[in-house]
C-alpha positions in Angstrom: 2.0 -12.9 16.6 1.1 -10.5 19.3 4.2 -8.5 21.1 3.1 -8.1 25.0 5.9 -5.3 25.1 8.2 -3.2 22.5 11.1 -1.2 23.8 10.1 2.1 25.3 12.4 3.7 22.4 9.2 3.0 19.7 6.3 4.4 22.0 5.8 7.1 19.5 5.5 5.2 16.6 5.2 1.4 17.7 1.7 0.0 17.6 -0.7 -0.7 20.7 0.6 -3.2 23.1 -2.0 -5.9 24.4 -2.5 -4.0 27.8 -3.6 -0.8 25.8 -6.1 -2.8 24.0 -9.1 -2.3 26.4 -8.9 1.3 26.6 -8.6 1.6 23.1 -11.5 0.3 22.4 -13.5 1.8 24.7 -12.4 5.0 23.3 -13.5 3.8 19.9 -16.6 2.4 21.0 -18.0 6.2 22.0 -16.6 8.0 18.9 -19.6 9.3 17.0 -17.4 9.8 14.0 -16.6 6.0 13.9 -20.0 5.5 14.1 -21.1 7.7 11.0 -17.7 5.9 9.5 -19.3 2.6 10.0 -22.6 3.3 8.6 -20.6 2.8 5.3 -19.4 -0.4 5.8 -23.2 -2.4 4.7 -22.0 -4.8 7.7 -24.7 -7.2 8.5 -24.3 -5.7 12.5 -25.9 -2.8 13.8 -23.2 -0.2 15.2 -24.1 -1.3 19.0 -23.6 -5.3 17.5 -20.0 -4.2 16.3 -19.2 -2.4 19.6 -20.0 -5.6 21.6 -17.8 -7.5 19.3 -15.3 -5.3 19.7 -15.3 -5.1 23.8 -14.9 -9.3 23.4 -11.7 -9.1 21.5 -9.1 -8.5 24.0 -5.8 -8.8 21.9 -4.8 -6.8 18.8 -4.6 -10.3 17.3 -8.2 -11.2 18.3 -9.2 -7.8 16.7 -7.6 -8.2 13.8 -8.5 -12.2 12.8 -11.8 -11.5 13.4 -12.9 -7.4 13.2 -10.3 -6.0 11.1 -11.0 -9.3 8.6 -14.5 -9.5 8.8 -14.1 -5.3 7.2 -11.9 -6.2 4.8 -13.8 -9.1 3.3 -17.0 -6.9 3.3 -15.3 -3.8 1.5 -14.1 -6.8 -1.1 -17.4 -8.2 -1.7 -19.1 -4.8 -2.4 -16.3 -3.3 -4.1 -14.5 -6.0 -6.2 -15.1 -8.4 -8.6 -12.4 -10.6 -7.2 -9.9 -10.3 -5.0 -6.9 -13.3 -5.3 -3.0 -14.0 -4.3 -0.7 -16.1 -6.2 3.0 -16.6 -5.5 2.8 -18.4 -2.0 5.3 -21.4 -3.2 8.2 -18.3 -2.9 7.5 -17.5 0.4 10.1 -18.9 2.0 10.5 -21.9 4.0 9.8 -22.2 7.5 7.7 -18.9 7.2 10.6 -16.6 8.6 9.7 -12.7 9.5 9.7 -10.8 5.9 9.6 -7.4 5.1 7.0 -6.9 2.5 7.5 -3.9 -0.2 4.6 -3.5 -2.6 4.1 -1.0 -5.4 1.4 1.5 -3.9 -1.9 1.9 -5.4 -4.5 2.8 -2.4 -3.9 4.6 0.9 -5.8 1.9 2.8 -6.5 -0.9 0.9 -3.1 -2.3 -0.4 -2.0 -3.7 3.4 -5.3 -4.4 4.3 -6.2 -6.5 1.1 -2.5 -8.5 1.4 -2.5 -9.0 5.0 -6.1 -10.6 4.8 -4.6 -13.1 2.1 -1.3 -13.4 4.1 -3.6 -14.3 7.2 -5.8 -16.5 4.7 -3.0 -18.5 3.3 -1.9 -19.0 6.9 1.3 -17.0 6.8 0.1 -14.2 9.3 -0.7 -10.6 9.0 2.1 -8.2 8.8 3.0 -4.4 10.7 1.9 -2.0 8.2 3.7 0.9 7.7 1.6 4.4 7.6 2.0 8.1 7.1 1.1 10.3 10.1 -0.1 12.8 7.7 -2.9 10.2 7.5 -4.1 10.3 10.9 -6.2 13.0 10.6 -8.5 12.8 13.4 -7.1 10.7 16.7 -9.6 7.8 16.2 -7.9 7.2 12.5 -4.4 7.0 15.0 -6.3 4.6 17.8 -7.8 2.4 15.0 -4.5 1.9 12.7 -2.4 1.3 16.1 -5.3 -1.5 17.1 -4.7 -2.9 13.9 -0.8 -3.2 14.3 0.5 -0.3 12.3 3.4 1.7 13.1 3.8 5.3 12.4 6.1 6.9 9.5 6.7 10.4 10.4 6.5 12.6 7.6 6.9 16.2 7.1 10.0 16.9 9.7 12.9 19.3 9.3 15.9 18.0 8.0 17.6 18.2 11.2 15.1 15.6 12.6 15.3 13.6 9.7 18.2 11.4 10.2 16.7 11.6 13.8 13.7 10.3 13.0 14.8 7.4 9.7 17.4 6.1 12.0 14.1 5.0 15.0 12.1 3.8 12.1 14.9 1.5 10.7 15.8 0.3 14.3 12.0 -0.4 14.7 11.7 -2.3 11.5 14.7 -4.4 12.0 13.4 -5.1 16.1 10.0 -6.1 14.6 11.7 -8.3 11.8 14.8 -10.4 13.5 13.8 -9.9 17.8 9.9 -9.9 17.6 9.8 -11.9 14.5 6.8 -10.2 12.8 6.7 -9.4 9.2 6.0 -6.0 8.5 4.4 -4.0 5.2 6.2 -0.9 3.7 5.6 0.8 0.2 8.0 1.0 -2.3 7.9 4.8 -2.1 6.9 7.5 -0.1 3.2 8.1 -1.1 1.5 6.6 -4.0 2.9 6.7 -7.0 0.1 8.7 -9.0 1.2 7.7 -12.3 1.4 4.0 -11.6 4.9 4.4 -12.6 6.7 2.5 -9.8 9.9 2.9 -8.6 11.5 2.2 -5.7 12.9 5.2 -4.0 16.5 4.9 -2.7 15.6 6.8 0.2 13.2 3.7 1.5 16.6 1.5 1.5 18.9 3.9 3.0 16.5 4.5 5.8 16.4 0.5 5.9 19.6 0.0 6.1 20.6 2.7 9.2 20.2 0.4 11.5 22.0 -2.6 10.3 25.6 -3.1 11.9 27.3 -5.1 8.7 27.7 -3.9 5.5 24.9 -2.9 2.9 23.8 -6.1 1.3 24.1 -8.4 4.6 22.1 -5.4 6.8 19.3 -5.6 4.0 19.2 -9.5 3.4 18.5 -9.6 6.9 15.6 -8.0 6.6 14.0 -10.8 4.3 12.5 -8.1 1.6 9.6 -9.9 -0.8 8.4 -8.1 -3.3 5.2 -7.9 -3.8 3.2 -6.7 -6.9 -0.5 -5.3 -6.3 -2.7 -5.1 -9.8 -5.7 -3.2 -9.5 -8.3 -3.4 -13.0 -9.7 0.1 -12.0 -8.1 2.6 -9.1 -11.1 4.6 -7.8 -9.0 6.9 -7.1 -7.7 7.5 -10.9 -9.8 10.7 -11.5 -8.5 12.2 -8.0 -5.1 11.5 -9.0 -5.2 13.5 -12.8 -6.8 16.5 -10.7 -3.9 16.6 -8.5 -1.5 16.5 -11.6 -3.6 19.3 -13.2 -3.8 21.1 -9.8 0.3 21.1 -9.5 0.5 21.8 -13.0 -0.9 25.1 -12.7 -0.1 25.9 -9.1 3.7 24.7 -8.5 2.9 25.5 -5.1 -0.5 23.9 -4.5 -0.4 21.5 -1.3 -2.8 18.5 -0.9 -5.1 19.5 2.4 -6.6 17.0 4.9 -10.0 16.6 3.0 -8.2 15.6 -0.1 -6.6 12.8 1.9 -9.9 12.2 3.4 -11.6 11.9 0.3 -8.4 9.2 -1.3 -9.1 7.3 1.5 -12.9 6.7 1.2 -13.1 6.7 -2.5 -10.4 4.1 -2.1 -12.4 2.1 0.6 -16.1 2.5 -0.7 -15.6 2.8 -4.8 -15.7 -0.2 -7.6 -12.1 -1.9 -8.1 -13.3 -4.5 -10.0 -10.5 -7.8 -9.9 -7.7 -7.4 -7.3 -4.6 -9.7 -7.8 -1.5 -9.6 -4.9 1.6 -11.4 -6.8 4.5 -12.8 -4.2 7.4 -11.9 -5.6 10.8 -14.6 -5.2 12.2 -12.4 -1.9 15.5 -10.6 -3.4 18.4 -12.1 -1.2 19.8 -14.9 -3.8 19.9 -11.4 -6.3 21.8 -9.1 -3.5 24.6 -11.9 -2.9 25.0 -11.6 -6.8 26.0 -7.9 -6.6 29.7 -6.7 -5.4 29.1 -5.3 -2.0 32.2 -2.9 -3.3 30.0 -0.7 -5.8 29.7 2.9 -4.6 26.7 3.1 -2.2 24.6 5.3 -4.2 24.9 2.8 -7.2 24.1 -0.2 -5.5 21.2 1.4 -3.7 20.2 1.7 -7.4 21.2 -2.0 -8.4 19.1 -2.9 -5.6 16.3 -0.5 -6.2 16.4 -2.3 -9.8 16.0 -5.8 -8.1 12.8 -4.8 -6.7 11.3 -3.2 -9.7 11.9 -5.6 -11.8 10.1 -8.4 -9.7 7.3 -6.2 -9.1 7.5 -5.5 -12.9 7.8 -9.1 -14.4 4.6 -10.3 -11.8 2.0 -7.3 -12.5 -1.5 -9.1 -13.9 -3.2 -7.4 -16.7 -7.0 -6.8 -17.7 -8.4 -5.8 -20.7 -8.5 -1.9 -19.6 -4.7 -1.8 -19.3 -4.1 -3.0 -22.9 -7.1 -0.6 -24.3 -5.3 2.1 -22.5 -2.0 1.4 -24.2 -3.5 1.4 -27.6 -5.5 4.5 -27.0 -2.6 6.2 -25.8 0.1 5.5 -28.2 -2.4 5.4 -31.5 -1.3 1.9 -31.9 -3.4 -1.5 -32.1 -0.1 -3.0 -30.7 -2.4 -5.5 -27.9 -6.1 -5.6 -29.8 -5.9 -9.2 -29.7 -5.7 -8.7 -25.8 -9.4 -7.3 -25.5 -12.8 -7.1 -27.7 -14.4 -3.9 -28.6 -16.7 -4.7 -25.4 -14.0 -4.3 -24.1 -12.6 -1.0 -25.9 -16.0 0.3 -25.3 -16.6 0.0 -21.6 -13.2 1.7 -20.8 -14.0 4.4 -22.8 -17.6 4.9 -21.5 -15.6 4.4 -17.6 -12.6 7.0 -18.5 -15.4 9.9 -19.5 -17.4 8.9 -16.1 -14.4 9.7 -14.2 -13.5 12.6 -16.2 -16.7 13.7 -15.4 -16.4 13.5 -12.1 -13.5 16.6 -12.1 -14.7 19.7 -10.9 -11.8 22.4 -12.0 -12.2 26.2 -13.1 -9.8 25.6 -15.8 -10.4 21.8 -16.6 -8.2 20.3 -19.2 -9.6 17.9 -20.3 -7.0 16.2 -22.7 -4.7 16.7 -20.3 -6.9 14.9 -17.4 -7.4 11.6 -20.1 -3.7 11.7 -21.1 -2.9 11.3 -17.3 -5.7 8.7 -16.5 -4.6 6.8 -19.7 -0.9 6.7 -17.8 -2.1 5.3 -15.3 -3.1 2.0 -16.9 -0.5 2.0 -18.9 2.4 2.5 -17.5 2.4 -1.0 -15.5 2.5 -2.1 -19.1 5.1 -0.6 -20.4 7.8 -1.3 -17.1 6.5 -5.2 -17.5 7.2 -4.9 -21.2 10.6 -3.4 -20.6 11.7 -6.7 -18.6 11.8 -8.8 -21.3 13.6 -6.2 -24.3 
């Protein structure tokens, strides 16, 4: 659904309305780094094709359904082996706004990968949610807000904080009960570079600011579905241990704009192979289970739980995730889950990206062990829901 006009209170974070839409895209269509960008795309149109294409769309909905889409399913053709949804019978009936909370595995492709589904199953494509640390260069900002993302603002003082949480949460709940348009939020600020998910209280509290009832009724009117986002290989995996090893030995090292540069095209442009978005049951029928009387940091836990454990119980599995487990823990606990194919091609994959880590001090072991993590630790949170 397109929003002609959001309230004047959001113009620093609220996407492009319709009547900015021209001028956006006129600004994108003479960016010469968006051109270089696009080169990478291996779109069937030539860069002065995609510019006329883009001048025709003249709603964010227009550029999304067709543009935004036709990216999406070309970054999945070349970079996946499949890319598939399951879960739809939970959405609920009626198709009511929802707020969707996903483990986070890519910068860029988590949203766009669900929101192409969404759109494909005929549910609609959500808000996204995004970092401003990510908008590196102001065509990254034009380009998200044409694609109906709103900003997160990261990185201010702790006297803004509460400043600047309690406009998100109002924009959220605006978006989800007055404009009635599903939005897309992390579970967590930033990925979680371990794969070990959790959602982060903070993410609920900032939720519920805005709400005028208590706890539980301010968050079940936000609609929250889980949703659970199983990647067989994260491109990013190697980047990821050589941040761990980089903080190890520098407690003070700090991730610069390249680095986020590079997670988001090694995210875009590198081999996933399957892709599987799992629709969670959306969490209200749990939070009417839980006394509203619990102190508020323990039920922001309780709740917190709720989500993890949907996420948890609807992860999908490939062989690389069981071979990790194995390897890791010395055990053949799951080696009726994979062949020694199998065994063999994610060992020869874990030394290529092991490879790929340029450090003066490399450790390796310590790279593998974190890599290994990665794959396993979905496991061992789905394995925990049912002890």
């Amino acid at each position: 659904m397109d929003i002609e006009t959001v309230s004047p209170n959001f113009d620093d974070i609220r996407p492009l309305n319709n009547d900015e839409v021209k001028d956006a895209i006129e600004e994108l269509a003479t960016n010469k780094d968006l051109e270089r960008a696009y080169q990478y795309m291996k779109s069937d149109l030539t860069w002065e094709q995609f510019v006329a294409a883009m001048r025709s769309c003249k709603t964010k909905e227009e550029f999304k359904s067709t543009l935004s889409r036709e990216a999406v399913m070309i970054v999945a053709k070349h970079t996946t082996f499949s890319l598939s949804i399951s879960g739809r019978s939970r959405l609920p009936e009626g198709k009511p706004a929802c707020t969707f909370i996903s483990n986070h595995r890519d910068i860029v492709m988590d949203a766009s990968f669900l929101n192409v589904m969404l759109y494909d199953v005929g549910y609609g494509m959500t808000q996204v949610a995004i970092g401003d640390n990510l908008l590196i260069r102001p065509w990254i900002k034009t380009l998200v807000r044409l694609n109906n993302s709103f900003i997160v603002k990261r990185g201010v003082s702790v006297r803004q904080m509460l400043e600047v949480s309690g406009t998100l949460s109002a924009y959220i709940r605006h978006t989800i009960t007055d404009t009635k348009e599903s939005i897309w939020i992390a579970q967590r600020e930033g990925r979680a570079k371990d794969s070990d998910d959790r959602t982060q209280g903070s993410v609920l509290k900032m939720l519920n600011m805005s709400g005028k009832k208590d706890i539980l009724s301010n968050l079940m009117e936000l609609n929250i579905v889980p949703v659970a986002i199983s990647y067989e290989y994260d491109p990013c995996d190697y980047l990821k241990a050589r941040e761990f090893q980089m903080r190890r030995d520098n407690p003070d090292y700090v991730k610069s704009e390249r680095d986020d540069l590079l997670s988001m095209e090694t995210g875009i442009l590198n081999n996933k192979g399957r892709v599987h978005f799992t629709l969670g049951t959306p969490i209200n029928g749990s939070l009417s289970k839980l006394d509203p009387q619990m102190e508020k940091n323990e039920l922001f836990t309780a709740i917190a739980s709720v989500i993890d454990k949907e996420i948890y119980k609807h992860y999908r599995f490939y062989p690389c995730n069981y071979v990790a487990y194995d390897i890791l823990t010395g055990s053949k606990r799951f080696s009726e889950n994979y062949g020694l194919k199998d065994k063999r091609h994610f060992e020869n994959y874990l030394q290529g990206q092991l490879d790929k880590i340029v450090l003066p001090n490399k450790d390796e072991a310590f790279l593998r062990t974190k890599i290994l993590e990665m794959y396993t630790n979905p496991l061992k949170n789905h394995l925990a829901t049912k002890e």
